[in-house]
C-alpha positions in Angstrom: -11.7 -37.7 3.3 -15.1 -35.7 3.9 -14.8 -33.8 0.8 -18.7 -32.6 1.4 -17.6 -30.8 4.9 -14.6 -29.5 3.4 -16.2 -27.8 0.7 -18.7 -26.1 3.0 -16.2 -25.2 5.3 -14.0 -23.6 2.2 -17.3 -22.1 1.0 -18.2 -20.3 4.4 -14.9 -19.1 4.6 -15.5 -17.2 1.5 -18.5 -15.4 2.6 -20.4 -17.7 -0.3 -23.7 -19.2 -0.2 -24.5 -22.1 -2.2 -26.4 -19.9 -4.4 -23.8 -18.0 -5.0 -21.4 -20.5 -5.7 -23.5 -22.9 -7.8 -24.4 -19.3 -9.9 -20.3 -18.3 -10.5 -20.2 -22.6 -11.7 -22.7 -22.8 -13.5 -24.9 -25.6 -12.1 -27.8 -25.7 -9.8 -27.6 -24.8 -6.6 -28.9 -28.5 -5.2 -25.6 -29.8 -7.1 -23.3 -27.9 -4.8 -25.8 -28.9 -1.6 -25.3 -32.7 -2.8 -22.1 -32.6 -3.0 -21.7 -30.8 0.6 -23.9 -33.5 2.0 -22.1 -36.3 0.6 -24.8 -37.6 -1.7 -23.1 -37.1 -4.9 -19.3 -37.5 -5.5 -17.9 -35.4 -8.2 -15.3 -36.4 -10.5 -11.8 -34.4 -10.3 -12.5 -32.1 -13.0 -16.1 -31.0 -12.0 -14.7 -30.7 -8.4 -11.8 -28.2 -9.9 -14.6 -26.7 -12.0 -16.8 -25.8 -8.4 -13.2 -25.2 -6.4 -12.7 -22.7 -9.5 -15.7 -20.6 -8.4 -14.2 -20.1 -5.2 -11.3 -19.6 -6.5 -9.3 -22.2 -4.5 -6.2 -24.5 -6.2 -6.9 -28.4 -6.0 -3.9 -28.8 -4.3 -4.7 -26.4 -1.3 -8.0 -27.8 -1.2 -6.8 -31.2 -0.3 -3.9 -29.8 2.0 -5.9 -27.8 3.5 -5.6 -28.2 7.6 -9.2 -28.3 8.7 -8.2 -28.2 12.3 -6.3 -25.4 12.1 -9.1 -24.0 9.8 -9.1 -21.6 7.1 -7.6 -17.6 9.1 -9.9 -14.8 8.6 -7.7 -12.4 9.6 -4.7 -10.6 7.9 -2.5 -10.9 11.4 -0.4 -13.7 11.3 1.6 -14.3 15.1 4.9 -15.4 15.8 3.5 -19.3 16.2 1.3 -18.9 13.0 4.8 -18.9 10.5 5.7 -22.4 10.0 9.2 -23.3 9.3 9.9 -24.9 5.6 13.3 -24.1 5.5 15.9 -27.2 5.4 19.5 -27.8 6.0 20.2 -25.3 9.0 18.3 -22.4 7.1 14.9 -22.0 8.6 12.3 -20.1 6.7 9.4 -19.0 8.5 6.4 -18.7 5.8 3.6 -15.9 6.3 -0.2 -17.2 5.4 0.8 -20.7 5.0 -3.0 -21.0 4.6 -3.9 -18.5 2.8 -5.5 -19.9 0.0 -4.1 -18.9 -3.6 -1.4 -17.5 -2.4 0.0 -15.6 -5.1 3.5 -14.3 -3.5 5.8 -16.2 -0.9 6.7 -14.4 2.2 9.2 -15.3 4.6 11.2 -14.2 7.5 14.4 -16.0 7.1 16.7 -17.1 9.8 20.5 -18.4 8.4 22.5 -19.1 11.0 26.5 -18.6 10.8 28.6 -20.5 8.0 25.1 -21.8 6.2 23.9 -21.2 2.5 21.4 -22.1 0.2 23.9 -25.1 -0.9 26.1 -25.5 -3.4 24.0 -25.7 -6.4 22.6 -22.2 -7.6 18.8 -21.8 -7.6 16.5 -20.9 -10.1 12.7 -20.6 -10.6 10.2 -19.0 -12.4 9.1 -14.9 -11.1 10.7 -12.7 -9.1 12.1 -12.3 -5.5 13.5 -9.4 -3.4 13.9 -8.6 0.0 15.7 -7.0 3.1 18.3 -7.8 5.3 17.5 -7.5 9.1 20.7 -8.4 10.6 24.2 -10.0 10.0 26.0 -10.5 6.7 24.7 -12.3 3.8 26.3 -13.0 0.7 24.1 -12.4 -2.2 24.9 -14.3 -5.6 22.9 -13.3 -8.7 24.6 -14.7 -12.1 28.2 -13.7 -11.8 27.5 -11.1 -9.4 28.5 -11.4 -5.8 27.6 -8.8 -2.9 27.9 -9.0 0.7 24.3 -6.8 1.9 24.3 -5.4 5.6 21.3 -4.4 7.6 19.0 -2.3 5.8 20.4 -3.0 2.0 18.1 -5.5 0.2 18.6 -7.3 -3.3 15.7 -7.6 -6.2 15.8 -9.9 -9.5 14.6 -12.0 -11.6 14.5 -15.4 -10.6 15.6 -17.7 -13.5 18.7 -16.4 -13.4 20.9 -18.6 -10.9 21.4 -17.3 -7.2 22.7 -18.3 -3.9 22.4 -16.9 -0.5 25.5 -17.6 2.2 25.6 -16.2 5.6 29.4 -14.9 5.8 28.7 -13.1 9.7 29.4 -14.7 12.8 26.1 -14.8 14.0 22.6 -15.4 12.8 21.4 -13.5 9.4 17.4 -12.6 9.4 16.2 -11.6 5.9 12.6 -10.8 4.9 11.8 -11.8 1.7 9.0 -12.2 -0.5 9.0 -14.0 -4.1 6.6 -14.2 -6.6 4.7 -17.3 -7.5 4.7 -18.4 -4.3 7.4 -21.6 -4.1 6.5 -22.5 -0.6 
C-alpha cells in the first residue's frame, strides 16, 4: 500500500498544505513531505497522530477507495449509494466516503414479507426516520406500530428494535442514525 500517495491525496482533499498539516501535528513540515514521498515510514500511532490533524479515522484511511477518490461535492446520485444491506433488505448508504462520518444515512428498500430478523437490534446513539411507501412494522421495546407513508419513528438505540415489512409490496424508509453503524 502507497501510504505516501494516499496521504497526499487525503491532504489535498482537505484543502491542507503540508505546512498546514505538519503545524495542526506538531512536527516539521519535511516530516509530513517524507512521509508523502515514501522516504520515511511512520509507525501506527504517529501515522493516527498526522491522520488526527486531518481529522481522518485509521480505519477510513485504509479503506479508503482511491479510485473512486475522496467526493468534493455534497450531491450524492442515485449510483453513488452503495447497497450494505443483507438478507433481502437493501440499504442504500449516503456519503459512503465521506470521511468521519458522524451520522448514517440511508434510503432503505424492504421488500414484502422481510425484516430486520428475528433477533432485536441494538447499538449505541440514536436513529429516526420516515416512511416513504408501504407498511412497516416498527418494534421499539415492547412497543409495536404499523407506520404508513409520511409517519416516522425516533428513539434511542440501545433499546431493542426490529423493522418488518407487513405490506404487499416494497417498503422505502429514509433513515439516518447516529454514530454512523455503516
Amino acid at each position: 500500500m502507497d501510504i505516501g500517495a494516499r496521504l497526499q491525496l487525503v491532504r489535498k482533499s482537505k484543502h491542507l498544505s503540508q505546512r498546514e498539516l505538519a503545524k495542526r501535528v506538531g512536527v516539521t513540515n519535511s516530516t509530513i513531505s517524507l512521509i508523502e514521498q515514501n522516504k520515511v515510514s511512520p509507525s501506527v500511532s504517529s501515522l493516527k497522530k498526522v491522520l488526527d490533524g486531518i481529522p481522518i479515522s485509521l480505519a477510513d484511511f485504509f479503506t479508503l477507495d482511491l479510485e473512486a477518490g475522496l467526493p468534493d461535492t455534497p450531491f450524492y446520485g442515485v449510483d453513488d449509494l452503495p447497497d450494505v444491506g443483507s438478507n433481502g433488505v437493501h440499504y442504500f448508504l449516503v456519503g459512503q466516503h465521506r470521511p468521519q462520518r458522524q451520522m448514517c444515512i440511508l434510503r432503505e428498500v424492504m421488500p414484502a414479507g422481510t425484516d430486520t430478523g428475528e433477533t432485536m437490534l441494538r447499538h449505541e446513539g440514536e436513529e429516526g426516520g420516515v416512511i416513504i411507501a408501504g407498511q412497516v412494522e416498527v418494534t421499539v421495546g415492547d412497543q409495536a406500530r404499523v407506520l404508513g407513508p409520511g409517519e416516522a419513528y425516533y428513539f434511542e438505540s440501545r433499546v431493542p428494535h426490529r423493522f418488518r415489512n407487513v405490506g404487499e409490496g416494497d417498503a422505502v424508509i429514509v433513515s439516518a442514525n447516529t454514530p454512523a453503524t455503516f
